[in-house]
Gaussian input, Z-matrix of N, CA and C with variables (Angstrom, degrees):
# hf/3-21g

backbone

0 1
 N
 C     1     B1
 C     2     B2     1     A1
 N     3     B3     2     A2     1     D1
 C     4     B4     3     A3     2     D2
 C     5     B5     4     A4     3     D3
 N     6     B6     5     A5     4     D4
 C     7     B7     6     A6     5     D5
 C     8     B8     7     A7     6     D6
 N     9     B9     8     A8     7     D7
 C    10    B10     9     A9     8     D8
 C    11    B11    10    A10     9     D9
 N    12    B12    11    A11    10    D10
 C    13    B13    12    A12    11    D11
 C    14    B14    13    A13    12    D12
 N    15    B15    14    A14    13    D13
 C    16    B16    15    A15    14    D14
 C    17    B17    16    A16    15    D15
 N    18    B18    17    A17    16    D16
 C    19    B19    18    A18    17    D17
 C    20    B20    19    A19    18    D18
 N    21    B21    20    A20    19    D19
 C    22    B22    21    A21    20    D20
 C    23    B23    22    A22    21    D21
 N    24    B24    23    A23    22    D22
 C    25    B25    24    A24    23    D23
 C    26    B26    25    A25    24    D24
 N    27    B27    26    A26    25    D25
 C    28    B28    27    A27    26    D26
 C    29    B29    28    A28    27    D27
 N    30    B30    29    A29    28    D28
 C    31    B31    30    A30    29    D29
 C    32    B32    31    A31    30    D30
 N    33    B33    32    A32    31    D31
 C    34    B34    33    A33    32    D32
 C    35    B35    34    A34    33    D33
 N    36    B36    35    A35    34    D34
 C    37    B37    36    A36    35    D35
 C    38    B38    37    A37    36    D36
 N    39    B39    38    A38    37    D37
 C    40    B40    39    A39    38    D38
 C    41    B41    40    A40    39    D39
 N    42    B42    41    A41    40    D40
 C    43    B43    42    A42    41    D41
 C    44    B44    43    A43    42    D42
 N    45    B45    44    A44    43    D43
 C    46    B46    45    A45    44    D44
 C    47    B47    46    A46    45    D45
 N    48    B48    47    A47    46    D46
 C    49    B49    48    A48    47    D47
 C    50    B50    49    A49    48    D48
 N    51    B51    50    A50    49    D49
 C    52    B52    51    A51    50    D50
 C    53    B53    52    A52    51    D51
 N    54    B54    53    A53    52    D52
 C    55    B55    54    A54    53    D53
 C    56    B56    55    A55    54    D54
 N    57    B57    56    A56    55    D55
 C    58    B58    57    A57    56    D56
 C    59    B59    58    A58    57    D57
 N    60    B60    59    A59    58    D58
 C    61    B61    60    A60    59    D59
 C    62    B62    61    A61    60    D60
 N    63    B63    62    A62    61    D61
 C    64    B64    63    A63    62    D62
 C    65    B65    64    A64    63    D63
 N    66    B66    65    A65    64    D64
 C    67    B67    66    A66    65    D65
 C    68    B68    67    A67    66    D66
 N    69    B69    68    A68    67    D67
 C    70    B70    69    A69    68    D68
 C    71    B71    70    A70    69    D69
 N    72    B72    71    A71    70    D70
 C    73    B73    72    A72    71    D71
 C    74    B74    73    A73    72    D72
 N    75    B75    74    A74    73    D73
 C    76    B76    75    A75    74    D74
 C    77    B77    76    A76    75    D75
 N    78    B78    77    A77    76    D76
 C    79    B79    78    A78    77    D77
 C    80    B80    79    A79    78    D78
 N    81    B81    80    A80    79    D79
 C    82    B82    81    A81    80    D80
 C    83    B83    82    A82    81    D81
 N    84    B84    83    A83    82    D82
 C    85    B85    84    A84    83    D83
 C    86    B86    85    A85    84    D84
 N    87    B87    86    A86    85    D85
 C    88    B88    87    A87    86    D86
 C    89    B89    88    A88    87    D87
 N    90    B90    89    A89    88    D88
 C    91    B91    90    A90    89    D89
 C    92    B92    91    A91    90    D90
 N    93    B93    92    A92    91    D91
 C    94    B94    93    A93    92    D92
 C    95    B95    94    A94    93    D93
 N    96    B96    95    A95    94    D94
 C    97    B97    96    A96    95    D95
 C    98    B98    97    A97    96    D96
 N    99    B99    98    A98    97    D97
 C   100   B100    99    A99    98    D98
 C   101   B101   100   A100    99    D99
 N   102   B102   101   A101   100   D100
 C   103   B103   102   A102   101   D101
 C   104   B104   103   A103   102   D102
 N   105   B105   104   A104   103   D103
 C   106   B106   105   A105   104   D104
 C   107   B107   106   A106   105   D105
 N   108   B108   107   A107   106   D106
 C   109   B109   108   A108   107   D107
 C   110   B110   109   A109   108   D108
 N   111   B111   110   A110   109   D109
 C   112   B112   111   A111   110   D110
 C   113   B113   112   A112   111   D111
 N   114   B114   113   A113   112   D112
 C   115   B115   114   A114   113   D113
 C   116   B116   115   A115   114   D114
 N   117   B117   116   A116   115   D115
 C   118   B118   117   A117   116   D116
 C   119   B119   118   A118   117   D117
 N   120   B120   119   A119   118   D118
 C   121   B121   120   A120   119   D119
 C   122   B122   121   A121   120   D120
 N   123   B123   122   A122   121   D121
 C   124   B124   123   A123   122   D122
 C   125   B125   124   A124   123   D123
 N   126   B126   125   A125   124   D124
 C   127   B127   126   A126   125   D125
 C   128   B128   127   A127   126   D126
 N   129   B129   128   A128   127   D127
 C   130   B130   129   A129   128   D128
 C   131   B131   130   A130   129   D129
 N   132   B132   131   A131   130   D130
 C   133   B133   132   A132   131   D131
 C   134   B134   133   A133   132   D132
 N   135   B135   134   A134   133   D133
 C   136   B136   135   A135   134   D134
 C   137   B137   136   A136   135   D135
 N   138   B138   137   A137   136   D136
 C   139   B139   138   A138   137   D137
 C   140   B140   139   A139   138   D138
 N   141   B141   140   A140   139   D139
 C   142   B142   141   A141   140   D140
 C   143   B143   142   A142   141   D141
 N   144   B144   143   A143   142   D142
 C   145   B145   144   A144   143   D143
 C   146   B146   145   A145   144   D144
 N   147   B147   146   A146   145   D145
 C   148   B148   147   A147   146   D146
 C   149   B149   148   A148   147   D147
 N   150   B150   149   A149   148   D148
 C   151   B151   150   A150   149   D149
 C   152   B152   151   A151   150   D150
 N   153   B153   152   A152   151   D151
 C   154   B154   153   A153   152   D152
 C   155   B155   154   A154   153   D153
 N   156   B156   155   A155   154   D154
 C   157   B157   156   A156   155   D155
 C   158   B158   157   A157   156   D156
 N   159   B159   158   A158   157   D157
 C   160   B160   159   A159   158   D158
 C   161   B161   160   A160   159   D159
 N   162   B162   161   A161   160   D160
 C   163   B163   162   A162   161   D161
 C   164   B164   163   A163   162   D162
 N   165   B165   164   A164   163   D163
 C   166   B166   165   A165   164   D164
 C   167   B167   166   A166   165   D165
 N   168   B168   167   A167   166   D166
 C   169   B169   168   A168   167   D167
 C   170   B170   169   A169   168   D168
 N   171   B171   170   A170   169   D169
 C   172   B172   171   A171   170   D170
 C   173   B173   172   A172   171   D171
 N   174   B174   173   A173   172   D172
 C   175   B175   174   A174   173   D173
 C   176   B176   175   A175   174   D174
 N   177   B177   176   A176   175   D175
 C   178   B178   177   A177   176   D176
 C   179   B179   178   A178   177   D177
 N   180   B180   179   A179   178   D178
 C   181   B181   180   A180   179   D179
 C   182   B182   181   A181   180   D180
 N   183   B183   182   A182   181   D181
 C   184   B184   183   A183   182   D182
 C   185   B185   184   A184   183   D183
 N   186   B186   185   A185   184   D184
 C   187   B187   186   A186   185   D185
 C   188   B188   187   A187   186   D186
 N   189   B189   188   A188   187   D187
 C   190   B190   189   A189   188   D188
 C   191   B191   190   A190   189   D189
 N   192   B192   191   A191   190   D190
 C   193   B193   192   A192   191   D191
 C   194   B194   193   A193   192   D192

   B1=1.4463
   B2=1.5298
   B3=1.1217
   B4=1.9561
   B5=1.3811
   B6=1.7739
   B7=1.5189
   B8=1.1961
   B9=1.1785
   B10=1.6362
   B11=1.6078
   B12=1.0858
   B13=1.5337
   B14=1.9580
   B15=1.1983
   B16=1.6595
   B17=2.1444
   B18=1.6469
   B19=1.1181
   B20=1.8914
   B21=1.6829
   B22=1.6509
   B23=1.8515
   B24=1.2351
   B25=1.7639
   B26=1.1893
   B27=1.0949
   B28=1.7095
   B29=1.7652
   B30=1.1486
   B31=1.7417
   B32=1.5058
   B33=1.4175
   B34=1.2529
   B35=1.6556
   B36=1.6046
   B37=1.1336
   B38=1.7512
   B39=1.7793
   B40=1.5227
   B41=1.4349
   B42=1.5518
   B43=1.6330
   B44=1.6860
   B45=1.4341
   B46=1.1292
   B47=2.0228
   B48=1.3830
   B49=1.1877
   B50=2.0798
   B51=1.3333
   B52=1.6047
   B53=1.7567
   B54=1.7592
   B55=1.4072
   B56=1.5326
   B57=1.4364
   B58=1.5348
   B59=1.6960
   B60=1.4620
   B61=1.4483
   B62=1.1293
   B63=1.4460
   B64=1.2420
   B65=1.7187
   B66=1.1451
   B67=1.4825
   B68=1.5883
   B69=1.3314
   B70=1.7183
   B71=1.0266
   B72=1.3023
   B73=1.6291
   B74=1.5788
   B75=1.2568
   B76=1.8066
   B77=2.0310
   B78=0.6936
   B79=1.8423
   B80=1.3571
   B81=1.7882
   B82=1.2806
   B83=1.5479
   B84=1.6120
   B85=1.2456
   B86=1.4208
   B87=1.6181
   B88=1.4028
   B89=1.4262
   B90=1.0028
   B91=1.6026
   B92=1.8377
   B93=1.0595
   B94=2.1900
   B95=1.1799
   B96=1.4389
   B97=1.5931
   B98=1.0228
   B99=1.8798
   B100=1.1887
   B101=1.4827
   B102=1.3771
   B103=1.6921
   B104=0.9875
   B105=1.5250
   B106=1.4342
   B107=1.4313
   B108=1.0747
   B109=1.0263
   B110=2.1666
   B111=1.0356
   B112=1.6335
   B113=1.8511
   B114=1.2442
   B115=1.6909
   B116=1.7782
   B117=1.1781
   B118=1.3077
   B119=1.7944
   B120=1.3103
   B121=1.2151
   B122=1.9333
   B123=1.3379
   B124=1.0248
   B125=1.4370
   B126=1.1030
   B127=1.7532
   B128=1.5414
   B129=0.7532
   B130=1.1772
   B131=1.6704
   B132=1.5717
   B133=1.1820
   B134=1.3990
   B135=1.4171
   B136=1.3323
   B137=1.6998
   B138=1.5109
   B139=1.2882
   B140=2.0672
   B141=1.4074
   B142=2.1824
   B143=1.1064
   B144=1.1994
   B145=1.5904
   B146=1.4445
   B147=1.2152
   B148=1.3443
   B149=1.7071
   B150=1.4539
   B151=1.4860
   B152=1.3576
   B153=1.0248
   B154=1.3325
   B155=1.5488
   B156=1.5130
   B157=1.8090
   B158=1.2697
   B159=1.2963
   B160=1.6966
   B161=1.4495
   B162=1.6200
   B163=1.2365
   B164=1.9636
   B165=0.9941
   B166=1.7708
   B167=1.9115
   B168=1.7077
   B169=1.7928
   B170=1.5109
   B171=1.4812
   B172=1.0559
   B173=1.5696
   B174=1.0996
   B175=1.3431
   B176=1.4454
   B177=1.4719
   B178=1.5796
   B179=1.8993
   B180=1.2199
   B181=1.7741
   B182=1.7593
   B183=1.4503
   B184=1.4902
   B185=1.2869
   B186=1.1220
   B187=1.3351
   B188=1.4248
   B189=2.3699
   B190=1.1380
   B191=1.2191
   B192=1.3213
   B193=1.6066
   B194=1.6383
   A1=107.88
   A2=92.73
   A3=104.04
   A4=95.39
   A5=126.57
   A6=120.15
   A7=134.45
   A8=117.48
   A9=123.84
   A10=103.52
   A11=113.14
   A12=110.87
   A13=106.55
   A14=94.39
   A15=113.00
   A16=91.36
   A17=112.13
   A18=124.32
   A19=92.33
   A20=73.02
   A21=82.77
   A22=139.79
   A23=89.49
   A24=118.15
   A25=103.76
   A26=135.44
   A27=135.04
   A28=78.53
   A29=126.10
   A30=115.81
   A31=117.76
   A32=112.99
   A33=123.61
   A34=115.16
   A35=91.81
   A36=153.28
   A37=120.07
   A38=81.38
   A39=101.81
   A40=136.30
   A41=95.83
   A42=112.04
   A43=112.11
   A44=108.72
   A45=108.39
   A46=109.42
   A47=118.80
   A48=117.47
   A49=119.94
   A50=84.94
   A51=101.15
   A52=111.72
   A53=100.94
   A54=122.65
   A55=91.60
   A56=94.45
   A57=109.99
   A58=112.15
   A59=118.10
   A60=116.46
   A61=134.14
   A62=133.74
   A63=134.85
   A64=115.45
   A65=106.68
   A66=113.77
   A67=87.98
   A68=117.78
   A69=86.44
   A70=124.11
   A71=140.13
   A72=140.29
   A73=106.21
   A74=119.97
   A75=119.73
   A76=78.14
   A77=164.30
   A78=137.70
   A79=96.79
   A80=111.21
   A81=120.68
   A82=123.53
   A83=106.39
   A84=121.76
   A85=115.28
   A86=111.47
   A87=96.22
   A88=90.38
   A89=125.04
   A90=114.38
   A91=112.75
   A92=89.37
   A93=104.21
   A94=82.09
   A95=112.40
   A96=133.54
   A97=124.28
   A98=154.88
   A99=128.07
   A100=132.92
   A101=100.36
   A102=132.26
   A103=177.87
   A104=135.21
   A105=112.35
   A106=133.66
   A107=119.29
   A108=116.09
   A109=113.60
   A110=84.23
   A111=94.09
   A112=138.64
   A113=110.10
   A114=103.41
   A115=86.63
   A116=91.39
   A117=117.17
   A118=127.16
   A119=116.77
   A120=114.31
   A121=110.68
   A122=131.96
   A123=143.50
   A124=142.55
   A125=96.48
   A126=123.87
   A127=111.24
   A128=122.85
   A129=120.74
   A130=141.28
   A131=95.31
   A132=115.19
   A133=134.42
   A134=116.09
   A135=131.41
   A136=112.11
   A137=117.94
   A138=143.40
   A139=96.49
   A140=73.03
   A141=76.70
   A142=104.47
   A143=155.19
   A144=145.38
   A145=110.51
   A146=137.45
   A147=143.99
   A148=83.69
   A149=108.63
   A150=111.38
   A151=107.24
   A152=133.81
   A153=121.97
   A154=112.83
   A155=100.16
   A156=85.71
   A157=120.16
   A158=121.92
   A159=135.09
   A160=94.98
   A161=131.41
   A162=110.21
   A163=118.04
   A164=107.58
   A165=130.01
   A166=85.26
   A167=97.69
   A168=102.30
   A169=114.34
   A170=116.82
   A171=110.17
   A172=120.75
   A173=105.50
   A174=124.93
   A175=144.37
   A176=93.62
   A177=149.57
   A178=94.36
   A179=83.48
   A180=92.77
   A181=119.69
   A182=122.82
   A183=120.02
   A184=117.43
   A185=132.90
   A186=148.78
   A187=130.68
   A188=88.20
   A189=118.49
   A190=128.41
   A191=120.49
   A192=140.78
   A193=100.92
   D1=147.10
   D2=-170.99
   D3=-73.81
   D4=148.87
   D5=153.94
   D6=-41.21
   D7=-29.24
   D8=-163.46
   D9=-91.77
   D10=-36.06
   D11=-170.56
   D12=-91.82
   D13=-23.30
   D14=-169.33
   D15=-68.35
   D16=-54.95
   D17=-167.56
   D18=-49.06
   D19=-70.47
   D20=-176.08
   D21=-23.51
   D22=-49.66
   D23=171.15
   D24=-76.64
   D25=-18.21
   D26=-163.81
   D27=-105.31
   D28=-79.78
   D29=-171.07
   D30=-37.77
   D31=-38.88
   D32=154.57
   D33=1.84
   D34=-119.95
   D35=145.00
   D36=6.52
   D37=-56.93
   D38=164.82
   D39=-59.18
   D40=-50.84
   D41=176.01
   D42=-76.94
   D43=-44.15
   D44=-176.16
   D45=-72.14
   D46=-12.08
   D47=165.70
   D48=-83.94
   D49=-27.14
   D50=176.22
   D51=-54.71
   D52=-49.39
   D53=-153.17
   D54=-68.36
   D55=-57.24
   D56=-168.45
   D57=-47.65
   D58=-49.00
   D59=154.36
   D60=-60.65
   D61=-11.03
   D62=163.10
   D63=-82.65
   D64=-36.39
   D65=-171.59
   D66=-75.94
   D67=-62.48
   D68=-172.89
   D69=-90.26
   D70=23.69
   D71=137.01
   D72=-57.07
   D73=-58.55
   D74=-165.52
   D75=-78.69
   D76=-28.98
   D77=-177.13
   D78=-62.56
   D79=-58.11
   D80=-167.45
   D81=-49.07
   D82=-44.93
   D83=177.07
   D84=-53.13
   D85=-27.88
   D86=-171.47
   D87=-128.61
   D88=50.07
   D89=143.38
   D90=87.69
   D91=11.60
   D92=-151.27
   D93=-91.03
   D94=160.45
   D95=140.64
   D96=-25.01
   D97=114.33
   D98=146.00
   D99=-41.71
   D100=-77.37
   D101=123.86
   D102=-42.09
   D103=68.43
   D104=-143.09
   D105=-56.78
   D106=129.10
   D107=167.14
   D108=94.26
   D109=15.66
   D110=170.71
   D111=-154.28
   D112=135.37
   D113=-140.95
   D114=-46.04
   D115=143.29
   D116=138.09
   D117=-21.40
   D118=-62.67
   D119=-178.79
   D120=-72.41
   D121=-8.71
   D122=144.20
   D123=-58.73
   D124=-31.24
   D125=-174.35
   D126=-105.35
   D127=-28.76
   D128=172.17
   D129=-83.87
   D130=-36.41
   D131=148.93
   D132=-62.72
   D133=-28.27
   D134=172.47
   D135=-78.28
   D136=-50.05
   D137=162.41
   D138=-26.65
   D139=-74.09
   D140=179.93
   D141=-66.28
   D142=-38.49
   D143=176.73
   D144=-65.76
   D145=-4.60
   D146=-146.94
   D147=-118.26
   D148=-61.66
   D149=-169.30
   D150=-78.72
   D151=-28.08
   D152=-176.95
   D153=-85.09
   D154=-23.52
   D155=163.50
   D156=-99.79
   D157=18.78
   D158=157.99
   D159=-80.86
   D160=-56.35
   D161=-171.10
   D162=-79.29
   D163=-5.99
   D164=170.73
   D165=-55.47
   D166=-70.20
   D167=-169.64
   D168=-43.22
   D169=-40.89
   D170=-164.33
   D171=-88.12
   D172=-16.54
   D173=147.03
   D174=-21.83
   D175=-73.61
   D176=169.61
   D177=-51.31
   D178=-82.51
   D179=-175.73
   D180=-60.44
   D181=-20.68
   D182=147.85
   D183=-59.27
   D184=-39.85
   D185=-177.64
   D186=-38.17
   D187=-57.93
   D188=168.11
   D189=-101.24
   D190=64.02
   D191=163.52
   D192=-155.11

């Protein structure tokens, strides 16, 4: 992978895995919806599996350049 696109995808990846863990820690924290329209004990767990393997990607792709 080229630097520029590798960086790129890695900043990505990163923020949008960052966001994704912050937003559903503060829903979680207060009792809120992740999701509309789906329990809670479903969504949330998925929510963190979602972001943490966005930040796995971004990882991954610093790695590889």
């Amino acid at each position: 992978m080229e630097r520029g696109p590798a960086v790129f995808a890695a900043g990505v990846f990163l923020l949008f895995g960052t966001a994704l863990l912050v937003w559903t820690g503060a829903r979680a924290g207060r009792r809120a919806p992740v999701a509309e329209g789906v329990r809670p004990a479903v969504a949330v767990p998925l929510a963190l599996l979602a972001g943490a393997g966005s930040l796995a990607l971004g990882v991954w792709c610093l790695q590889r350049f």
